[in-house]
Structure formats: structure tokens, C-alpha cells
Steps between C-alpha positions, in 0.01 A plus 500: 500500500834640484657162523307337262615848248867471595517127429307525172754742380830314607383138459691489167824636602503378881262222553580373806484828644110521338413179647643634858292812431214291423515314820509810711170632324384119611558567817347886500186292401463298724533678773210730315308208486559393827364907597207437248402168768523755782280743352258265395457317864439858610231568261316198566555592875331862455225344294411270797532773739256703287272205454442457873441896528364659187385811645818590678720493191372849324646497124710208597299265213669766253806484612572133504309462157793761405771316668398145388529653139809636578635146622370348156669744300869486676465114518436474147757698425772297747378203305546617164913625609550140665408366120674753295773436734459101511540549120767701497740283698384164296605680199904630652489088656390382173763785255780373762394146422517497173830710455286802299592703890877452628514578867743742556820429742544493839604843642804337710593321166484860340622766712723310715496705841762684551649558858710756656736375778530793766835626469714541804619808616814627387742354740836660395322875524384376814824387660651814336245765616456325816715648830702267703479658832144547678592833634513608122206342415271679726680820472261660248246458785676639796654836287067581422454410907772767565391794202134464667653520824720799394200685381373549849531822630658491856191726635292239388600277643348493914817499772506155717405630884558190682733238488431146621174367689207746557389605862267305655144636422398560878712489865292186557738297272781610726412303784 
């Protein structure tokens, strides 16, 4: 419904966009119709069911009497927005036809697209803010190491007891 709306109210200015419109809302009905098929295999189905076992089916006669009005209703309406949309479309074919619509441009042949090339990073501030020896690259890192190193106190910090290998763990090994 909103389709058919939207291309009733720009099929003067942008006809080509109306008739694209219009074949979208196509589409969105058939695909209803195709649900309306579904839904009425399934009623038939259930009215079988309940014709082989009327007494098990309490209120169910209601209920698809309901439902098979229902189904009349929505497919009437469906049919009805396939012709007022079937309409609609011969008339922006048949304005476009006979000059009285003018489709509108292409949007390349409008707008032409516009497209940034990535710029490269500034090589000379590079080269210039760049340090030649490795030592004085890193050595922003290794002055933090040392301040957070320097922070320690030395009571903090456990004593080393042994030096080298441990003992063995039991006079076994010594054998």
C-alpha cells in the first residue's frame, strides 16, 4: 500500500522511479498471493480433517466459517491492489510513451560519483620526526622500564638466597 502511495505521488516528477516502486508492490503481492494459496490448502485440509471427525472438532465449524471469511476478504482485497496497481503502471508506460511523462536521468549521469583517493602519509614529517638510530627509537620505552623499576622500594623487593642450581630434593638423587 505504501508503494502503490509513494509512486502515485512521484510518478509525475520521477517516473521511472514510480514504475520501480510499482514493481516492488508487484512483487509484495505476489508473494501475498502465493501466502493466500497456503492458507487456503490448509483450510481445505482442516475441513477434511473435521469431515472425517465431526464430534472431535468442538467450535471448530465456527472457526473455519470465520477464517474462510477472513481469506475472502484479504484476497479480495490483494486483487483489487494488483488492479489499481496494474493500472497505475499502464498509465506511467503509457505518459512515458507518449512524451506527456519525461523519465528523469540516470543518477551516474547526474551526480557523477565522486571519489576520494587515500592520501599517503606525510613522508617528509615522517623522515623528519623519524630517529635514525634504533637505540633512540626505543628509548621512550626503556626510560618508563627504568622509572617503574626505580619506584620499587629496595625492602620490597625479596633478597636472592641461592645462586645457581637448587639441591637435589632427596639424598637418593645423590647416588
Amino acid at each position: 500500500m505504501r508503494s502503490i502511495a509513494d509512486s502515485r505521488e512521484c510518478a509525475g516528477r520521477r517516473p521511472v522511479r514510480a514504475s520501480r516502486h510499482l514493481v516492488a508492490a508487484q512483487d509484495c503481492l505476489v508473494a501475498v498471493s502465493v501466502c493466500l494459496a497456503r492458507a487456503a490448502h490448509a483450510l481445505a485440509a482442516t475441513n477434511a480433517c473435521l469431515g472425517r471427525d465431526p464430534e472431535g472438532g468442538d467450535g471448530a465449524p465456527e472457526l473455519i466459517v470465520r477464517e474462510t471469511l477472513r481469506w475472502i476478504s484479504v484476497a479480495d482485497r490483494v486483487t483489487g491492489l494488483a488492479e489499481q496497481v496494474a493500472s497505475m503502471h499502464d498509465d506511467v508506460r503509457d505518459g512515458i510513451v507518449s512524451g506527456a511523462l519525461v523519465p528523469e536521468p540516470d543518477f551516474a549521469v547526474r551526480r557523477p560519483r565522486i571519489v576520494l583517493a587515500p592520501r599517503p602519509a606525510p613522508v617528509r614529517a615522517f623522515l623528519r620526526a623519524r630517529q635514525p638510530r634504533v637505540m633512540d627509537r626505543i628509548a621512550v620505552l626503556l626510560l618508563r622500564r627504568r622509572r617503574a623499576d626505580d619506584r620499587l622500594p629496595a625492602q620490597d623487593i625479596p633478597p636472592r638466597t641461592c645462586r645457581g642450581r637448587a639441591p637435589p630434593a632427596s639424598p637418593i638423587a645423590l647416588h
